[in-house]
C-alpha positions in Angstrom: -3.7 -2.8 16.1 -4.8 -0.1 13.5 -8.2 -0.8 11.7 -7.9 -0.4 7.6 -7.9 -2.7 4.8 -5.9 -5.7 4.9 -4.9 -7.7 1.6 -4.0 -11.5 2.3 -2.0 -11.8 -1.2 -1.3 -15.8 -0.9 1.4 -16.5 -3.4 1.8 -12.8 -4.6 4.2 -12.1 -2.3 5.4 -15.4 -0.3 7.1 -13.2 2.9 7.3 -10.1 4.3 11.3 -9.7 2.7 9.3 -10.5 -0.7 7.0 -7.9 -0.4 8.7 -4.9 1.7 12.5 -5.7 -0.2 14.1 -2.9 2.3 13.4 -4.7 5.4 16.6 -4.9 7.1 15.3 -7.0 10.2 13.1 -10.3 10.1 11.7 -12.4 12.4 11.5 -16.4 12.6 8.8 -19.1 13.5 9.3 -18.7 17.2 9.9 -14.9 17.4 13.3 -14.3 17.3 14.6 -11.2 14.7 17.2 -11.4 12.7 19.2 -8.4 10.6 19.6 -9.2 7.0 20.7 -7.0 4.5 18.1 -4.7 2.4 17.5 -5.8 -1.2 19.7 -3.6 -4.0 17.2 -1.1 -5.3 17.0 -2.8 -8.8 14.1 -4.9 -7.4 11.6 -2.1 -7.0 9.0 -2.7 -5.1 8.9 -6.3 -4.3 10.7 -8.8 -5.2 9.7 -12.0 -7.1 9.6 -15.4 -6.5 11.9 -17.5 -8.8 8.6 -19.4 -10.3 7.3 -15.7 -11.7 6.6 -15.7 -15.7 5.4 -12.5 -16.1 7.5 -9.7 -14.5 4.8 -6.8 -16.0 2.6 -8.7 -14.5 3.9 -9.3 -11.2 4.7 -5.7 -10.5 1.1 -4.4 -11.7 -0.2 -7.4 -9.3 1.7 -6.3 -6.7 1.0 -2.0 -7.2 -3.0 -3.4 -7.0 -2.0 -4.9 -3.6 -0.5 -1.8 -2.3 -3.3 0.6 -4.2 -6.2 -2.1 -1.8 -4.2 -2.1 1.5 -4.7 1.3 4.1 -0.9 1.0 4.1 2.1 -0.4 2.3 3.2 -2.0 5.6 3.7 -5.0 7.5 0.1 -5.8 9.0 -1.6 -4.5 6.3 -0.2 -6.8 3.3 -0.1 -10.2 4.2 2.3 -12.6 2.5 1.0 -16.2 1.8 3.7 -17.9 3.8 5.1 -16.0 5.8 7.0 -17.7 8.9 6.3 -15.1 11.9 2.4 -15.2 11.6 3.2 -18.5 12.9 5.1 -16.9 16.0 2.5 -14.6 16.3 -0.1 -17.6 16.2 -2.3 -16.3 13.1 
């Protein structure tokens, strides 16, 4: 595993899908990937939860996140509930 900073963001971003919207493949609770379609490009950088009230303030929330992680990557942000950290048994 590479060593930097790792942001655990909690409800920020509730999956990986949620916070990297161009993932094409995702994996489940007991390991398995799946392919799923990339977000359309009018979500930016993340996408939202349906709960958000302030989209300024989600997207500023979210650029912080990526500005404090070594990487804008999987294994570096950390999405409050994602499924396959249970697969991976974190």
């Amino acid at each position: 595993m590479e060593k930097g900073t790792v942001v655990l963001v909690g409800d920020l971003l509730t999956s990986y899908i949620s916070a990297f919207p161009k993932t094409t493949r995702i994996e489940d609770m007991e390991g398995r990937f799946h392919s799923v379609p990339a977000a359309p490009d009018v979500f930016g950088d993340a996408i939202p939860s349906s709960v958000t009230y302030d989209f300024y303030d989600f997207y500023k929330s979210v650029r912080r996140v990526q500005s404090i992680a070594s990487k804008n990557e999987p294994g570096f942000i950390v999405p409050g509930h994602e499924t396959s950290l249970v697969a991976r048994g974190l």
